[in-house]
KOLKOLPA-337676 format. One record per residue (C-alpha): residue number from 1; residue in three letters; y, z negated, x negated. Coordinates in nm, 4 decimals, always signed. Example, Ala and Ser with C-alpha at 12.3 -4.5 7.8 and 13.67 -1.06 7.14 Angstrom:
REM KOLKOLPA-337676
NODE  seq  type        py        pz        px
NODE    1   ALA   -0.4500   -0.7800   -1.2300
NODE    2   SER   -0.1060   -0.7140   -1.3670
This chain:
REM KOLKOLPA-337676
NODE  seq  type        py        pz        px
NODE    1   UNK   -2.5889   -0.7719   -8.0988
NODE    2   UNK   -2.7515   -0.8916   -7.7791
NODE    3   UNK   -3.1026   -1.0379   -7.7834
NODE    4   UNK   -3.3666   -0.7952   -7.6039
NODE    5   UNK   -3.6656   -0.9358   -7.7040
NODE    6   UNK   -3.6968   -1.0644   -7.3222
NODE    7   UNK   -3.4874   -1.3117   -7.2811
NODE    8   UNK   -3.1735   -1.1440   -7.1120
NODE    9   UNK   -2.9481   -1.4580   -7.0826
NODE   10   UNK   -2.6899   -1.3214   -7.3609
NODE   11   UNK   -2.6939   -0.9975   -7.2278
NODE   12   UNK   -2.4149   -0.9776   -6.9917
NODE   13   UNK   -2.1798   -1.2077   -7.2356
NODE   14   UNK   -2.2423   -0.9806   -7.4990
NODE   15   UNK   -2.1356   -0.6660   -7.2513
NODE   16   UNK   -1.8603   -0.8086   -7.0813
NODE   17   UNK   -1.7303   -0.9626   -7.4392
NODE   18   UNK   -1.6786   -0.5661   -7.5273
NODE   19   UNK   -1.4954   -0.4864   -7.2763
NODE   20   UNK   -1.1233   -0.3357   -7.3780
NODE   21   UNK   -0.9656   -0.5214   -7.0599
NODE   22   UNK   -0.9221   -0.8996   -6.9426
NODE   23   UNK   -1.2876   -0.9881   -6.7648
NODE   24   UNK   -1.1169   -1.3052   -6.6103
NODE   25   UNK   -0.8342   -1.1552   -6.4761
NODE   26   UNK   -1.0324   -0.8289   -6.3089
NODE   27   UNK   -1.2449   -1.1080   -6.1340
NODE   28   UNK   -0.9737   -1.3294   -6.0291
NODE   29   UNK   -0.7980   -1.0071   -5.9069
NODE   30   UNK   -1.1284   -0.8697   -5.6968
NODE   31   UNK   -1.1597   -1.2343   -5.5951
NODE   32   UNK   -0.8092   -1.2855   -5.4243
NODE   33   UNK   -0.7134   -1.5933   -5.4427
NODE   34   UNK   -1.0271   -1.7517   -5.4583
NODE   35   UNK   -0.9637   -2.0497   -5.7006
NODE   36   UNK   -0.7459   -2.1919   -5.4644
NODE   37   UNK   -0.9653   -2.1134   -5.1138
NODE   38   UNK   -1.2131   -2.3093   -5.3418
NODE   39   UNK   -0.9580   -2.5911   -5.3668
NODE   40   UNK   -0.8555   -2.6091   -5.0323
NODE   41   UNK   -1.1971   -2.5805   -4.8935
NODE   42   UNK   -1.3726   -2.8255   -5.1784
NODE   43   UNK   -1.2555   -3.2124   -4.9836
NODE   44   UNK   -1.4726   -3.0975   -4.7517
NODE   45   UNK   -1.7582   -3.1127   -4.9871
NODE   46   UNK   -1.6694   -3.4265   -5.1596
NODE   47   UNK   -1.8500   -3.6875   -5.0126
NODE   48   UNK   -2.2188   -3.7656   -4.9356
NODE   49   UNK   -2.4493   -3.6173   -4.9760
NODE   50   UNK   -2.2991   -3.3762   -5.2055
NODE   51   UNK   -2.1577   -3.5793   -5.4849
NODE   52   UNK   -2.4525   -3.7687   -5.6408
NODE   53   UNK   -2.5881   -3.4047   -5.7695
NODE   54   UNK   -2.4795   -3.5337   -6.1505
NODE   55   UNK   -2.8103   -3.8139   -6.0747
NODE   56   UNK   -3.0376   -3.5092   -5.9453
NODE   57   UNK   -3.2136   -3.5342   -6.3115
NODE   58   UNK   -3.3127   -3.8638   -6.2940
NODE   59   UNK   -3.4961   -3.8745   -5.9541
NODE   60   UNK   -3.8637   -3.7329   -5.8718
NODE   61   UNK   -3.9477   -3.3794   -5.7314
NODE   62   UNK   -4.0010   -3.5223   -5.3858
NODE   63   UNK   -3.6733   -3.7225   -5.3972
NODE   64   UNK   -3.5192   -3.3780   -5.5050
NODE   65   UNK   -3.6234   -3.2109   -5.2207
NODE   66   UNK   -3.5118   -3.4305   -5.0090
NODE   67   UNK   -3.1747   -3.4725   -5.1435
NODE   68   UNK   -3.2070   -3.0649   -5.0677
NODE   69   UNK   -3.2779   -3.1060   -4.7733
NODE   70   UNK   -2.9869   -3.3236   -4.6511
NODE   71   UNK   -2.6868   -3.1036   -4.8257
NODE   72   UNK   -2.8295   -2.7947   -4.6704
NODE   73   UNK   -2.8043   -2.9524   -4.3548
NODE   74   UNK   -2.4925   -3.1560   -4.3760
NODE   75   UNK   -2.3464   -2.8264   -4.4929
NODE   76   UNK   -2.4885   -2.6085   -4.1940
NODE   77   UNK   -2.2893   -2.8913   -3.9727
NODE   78   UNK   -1.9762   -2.8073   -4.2144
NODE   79   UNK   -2.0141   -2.4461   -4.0956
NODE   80   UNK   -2.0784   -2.4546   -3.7583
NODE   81   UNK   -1.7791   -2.7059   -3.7142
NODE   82   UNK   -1.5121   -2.5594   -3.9199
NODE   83   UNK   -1.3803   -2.2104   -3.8236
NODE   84   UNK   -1.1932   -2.1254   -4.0805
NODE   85   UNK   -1.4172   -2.1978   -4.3896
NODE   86   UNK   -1.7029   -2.0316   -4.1615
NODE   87   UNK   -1.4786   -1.7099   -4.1256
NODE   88   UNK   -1.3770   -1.7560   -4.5125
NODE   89   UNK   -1.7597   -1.7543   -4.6012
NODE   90   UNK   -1.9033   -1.4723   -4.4321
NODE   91   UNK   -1.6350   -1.2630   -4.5177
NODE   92   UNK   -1.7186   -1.3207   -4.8736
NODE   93   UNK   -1.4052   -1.5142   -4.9651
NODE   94   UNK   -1.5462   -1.8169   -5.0487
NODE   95   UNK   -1.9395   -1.8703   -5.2543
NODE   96   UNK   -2.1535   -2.1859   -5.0698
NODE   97   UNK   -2.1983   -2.2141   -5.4664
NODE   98   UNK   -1.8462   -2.2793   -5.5486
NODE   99   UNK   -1.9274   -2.6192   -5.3545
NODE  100   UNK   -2.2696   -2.6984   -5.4068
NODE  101   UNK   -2.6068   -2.5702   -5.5836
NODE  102   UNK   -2.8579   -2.4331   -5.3360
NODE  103   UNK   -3.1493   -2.2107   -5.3496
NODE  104   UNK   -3.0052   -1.8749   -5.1523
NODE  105   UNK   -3.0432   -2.0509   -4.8406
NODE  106   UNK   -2.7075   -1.9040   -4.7260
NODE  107   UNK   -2.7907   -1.5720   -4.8239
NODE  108   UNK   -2.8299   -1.6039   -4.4247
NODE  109   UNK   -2.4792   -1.4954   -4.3565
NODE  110   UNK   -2.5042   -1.1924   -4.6078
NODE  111   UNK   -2.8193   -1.0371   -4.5699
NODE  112   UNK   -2.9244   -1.1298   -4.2104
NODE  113   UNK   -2.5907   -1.0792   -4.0745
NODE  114   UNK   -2.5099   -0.7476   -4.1854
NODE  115   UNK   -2.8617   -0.6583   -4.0982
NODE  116   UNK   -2.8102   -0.6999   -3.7306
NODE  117   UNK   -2.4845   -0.5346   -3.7668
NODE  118   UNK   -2.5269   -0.2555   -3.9284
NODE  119   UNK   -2.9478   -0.2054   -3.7543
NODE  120   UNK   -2.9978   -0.4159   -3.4699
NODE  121   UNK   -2.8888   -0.2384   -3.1340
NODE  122   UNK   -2.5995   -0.3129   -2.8708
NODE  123   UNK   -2.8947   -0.5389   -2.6734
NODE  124   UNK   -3.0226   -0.7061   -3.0326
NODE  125   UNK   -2.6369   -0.7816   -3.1782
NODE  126   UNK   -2.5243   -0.8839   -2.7870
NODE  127   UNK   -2.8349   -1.1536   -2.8138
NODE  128   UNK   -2.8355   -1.2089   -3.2290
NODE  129   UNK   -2.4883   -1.1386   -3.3807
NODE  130   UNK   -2.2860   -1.4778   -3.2753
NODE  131   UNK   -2.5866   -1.6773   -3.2786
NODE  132   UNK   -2.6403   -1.5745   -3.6607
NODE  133   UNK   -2.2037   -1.6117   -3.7128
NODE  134   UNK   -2.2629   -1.9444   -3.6158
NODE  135   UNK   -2.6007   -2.0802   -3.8209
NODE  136   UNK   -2.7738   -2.1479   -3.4488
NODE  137   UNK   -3.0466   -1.9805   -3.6861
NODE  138   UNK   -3.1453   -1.9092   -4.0221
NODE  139   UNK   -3.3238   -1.6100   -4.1668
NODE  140   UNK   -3.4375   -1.6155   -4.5166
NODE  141   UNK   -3.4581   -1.2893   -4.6777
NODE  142   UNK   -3.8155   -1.1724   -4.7492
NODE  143   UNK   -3.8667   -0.8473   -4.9670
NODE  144   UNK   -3.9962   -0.9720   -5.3190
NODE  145   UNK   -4.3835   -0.9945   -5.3064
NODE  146   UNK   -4.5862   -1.1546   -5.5243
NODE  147   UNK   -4.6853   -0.8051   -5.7202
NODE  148   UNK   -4.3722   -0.6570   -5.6484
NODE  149   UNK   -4.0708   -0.7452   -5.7507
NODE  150   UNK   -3.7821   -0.5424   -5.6988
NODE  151   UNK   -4.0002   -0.2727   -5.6865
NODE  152   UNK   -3.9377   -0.1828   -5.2833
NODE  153   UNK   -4.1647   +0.1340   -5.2937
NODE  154   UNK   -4.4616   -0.1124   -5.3925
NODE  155   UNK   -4.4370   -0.3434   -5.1411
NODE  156   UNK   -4.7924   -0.4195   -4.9586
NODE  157   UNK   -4.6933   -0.5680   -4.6427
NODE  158   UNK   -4.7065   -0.3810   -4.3577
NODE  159   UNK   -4.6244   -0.4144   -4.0076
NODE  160   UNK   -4.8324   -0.2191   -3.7749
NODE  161   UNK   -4.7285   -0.1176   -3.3978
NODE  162   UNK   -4.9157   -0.1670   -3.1109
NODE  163   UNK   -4.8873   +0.0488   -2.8218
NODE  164   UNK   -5.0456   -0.1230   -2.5675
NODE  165   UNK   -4.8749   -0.4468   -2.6392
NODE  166   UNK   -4.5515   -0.2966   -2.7139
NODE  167   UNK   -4.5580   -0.5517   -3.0411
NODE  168   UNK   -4.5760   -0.5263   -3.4240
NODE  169   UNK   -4.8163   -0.6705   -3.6035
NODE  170   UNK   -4.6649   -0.8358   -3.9185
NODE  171   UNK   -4.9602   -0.8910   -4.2125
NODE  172   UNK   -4.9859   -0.9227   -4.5432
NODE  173   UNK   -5.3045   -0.8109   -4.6293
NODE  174   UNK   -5.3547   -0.9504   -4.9720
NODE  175   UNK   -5.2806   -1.2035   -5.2264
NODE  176   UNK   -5.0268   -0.9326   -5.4248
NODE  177   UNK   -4.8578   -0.9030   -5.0551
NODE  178   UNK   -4.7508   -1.2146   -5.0185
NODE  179   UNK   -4.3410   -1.2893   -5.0146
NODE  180   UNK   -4.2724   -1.4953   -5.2704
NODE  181   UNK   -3.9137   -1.6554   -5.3868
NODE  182   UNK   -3.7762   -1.5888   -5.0571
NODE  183   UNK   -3.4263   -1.7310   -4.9855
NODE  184   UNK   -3.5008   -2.1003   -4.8666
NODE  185   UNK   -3.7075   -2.0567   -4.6311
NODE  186   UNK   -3.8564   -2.4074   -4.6475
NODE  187   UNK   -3.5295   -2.4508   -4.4095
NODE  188   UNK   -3.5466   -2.1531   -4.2203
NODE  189   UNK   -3.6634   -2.0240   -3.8571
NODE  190   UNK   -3.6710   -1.7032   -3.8811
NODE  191   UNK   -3.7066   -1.4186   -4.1678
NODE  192   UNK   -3.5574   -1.0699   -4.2777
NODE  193   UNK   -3.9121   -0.9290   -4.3679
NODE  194   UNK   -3.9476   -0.5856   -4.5473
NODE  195   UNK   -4.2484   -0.4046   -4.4546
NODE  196   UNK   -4.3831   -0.0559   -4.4042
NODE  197   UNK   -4.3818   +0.0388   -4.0411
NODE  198   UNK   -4.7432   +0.2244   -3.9268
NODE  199   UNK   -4.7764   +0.3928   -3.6308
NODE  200   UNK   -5.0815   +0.5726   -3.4840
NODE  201   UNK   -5.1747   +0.4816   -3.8428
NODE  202   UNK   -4.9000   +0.7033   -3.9588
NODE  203   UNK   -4.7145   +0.5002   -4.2238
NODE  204   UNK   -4.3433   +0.5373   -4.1751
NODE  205   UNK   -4.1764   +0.4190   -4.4663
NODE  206   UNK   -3.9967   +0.0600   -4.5508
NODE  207   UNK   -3.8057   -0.0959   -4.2550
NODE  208   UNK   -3.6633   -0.4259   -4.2024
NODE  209   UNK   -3.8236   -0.7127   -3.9362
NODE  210   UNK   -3.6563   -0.9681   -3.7622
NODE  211   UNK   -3.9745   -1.2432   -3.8111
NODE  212   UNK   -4.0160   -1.6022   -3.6393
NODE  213   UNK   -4.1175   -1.8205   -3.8701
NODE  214   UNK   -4.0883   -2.2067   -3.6903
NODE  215   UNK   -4.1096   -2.3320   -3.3371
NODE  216   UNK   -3.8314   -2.5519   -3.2382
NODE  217   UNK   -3.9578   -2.8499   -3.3636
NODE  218   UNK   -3.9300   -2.6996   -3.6962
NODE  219   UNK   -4.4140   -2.6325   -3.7116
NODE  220   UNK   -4.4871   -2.2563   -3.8012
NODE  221   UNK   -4.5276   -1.9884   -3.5640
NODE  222   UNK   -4.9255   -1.8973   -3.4798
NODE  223   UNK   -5.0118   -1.6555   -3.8204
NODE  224   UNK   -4.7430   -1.7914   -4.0496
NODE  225   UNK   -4.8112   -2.0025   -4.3298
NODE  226   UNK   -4.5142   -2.1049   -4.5572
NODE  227   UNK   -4.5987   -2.3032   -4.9198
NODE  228   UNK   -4.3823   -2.4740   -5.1973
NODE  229   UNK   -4.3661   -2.3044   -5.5256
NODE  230   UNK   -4.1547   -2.5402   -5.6987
């Protein structure tokens, strides 16, 4: 019997041990093929500065975060230069986890992309869509708040429109507001921010924000401040 008493680590082994069909094979199925685009897509990932992660216990928090710092970037360049794992990733074909551990950095090509497909306008995809297919720029993805959770509907942050500026105001008016765990964004410029739109001081409901978070030498934007939770 699975262990509820709050820690929920056994819980999906213990459901999927149930099951009256072959877990693996339903996953390899949905997967297609993916043990062996992980294969032919792994040499590119086997070199420095991804293959001293089996030391990553025995350095300091600082050295950590460097080490981060340098496979998220030298795997950016791996993406940008190589079509066909690029293609392979965004379609969903192939995990950045099947070649390295990251923090949801790449969540980018998920979440932001098929935000600007599926909401951004012929104008916004024309100026965002390849620039996002390519890395030029990376959103993290910014909906859990510090009070909040999962729990969209009690999300504080709001993101007021000015008329006579033609410009939203993005704030996060208290502590409970702020975004916390989003998806790397100690690497990121921009942001996929969830607020609720007011207008006229009319509140309109939860809507996503394309956000600037970083000039281009990498400082924050006037308003944005951006800490390390460890």
């Amino acid at each position: 019997m699975a262990d509820l008493s709050g820690e929920t680590g056994a819980v999906l082994p213990t459901e999927r041990a149930r099951a009256s069909f072959d877990t693996a094979a339903l996953r390899n199925s949905i997967a297609g093929g993916r043990p062996e685009r992980v294969a032919q897509f792994k040499p590119l990932f086997d070199r420095p500065p991804f293959n001293d992660a089996h030391t990553d216990d025995f350095v300091s928090y600082p050295e950590l975060f460097e080490r981060s710092l340098k496979r998220v970037t030298e795997a950016f360049k791996i993406v940008r230069e190589n079509d066909d794992f690029r293609q392979a990733h965004i379609a969903g074909k192939i995990a950045m986890e099947d070649m390295f551990e990251h923090n949801g950095i790449f969540l980018h090509f998920s979440m932001m992309l098929n935000f600007i497909r599926s909401q951004g306008s012929k104008t916004q995809q024309q100026k965002w869509l390849k620039r996002a297919m390519e890395g030029k720029f990376i959103a993290a993805y910014c909906q859990t708040e510090l009070g909040h959770g999962s729990n969209v509907r009690g999300l504080e942050t709001t993101a007021t429109f000015h008329k006579d500026t033609q410009e939203f105001e993005i704030h996060s008016p208290k502590m409970t507001s702020m975004k916390f765990w989003p998806t790397g964004m100690y690497g990121c410029t921009h942001a996929l921010v969830f607020a609720n739109l007011i207008i006229s001081g009319k509140e309109y409901g939860f809507h996503g924000f394309m956000v600037q978070l970083r000039r281009a030498d990498g400082t924050c934007m006037p308003g944005v401040e951006v800490g390390e939770i460890g």
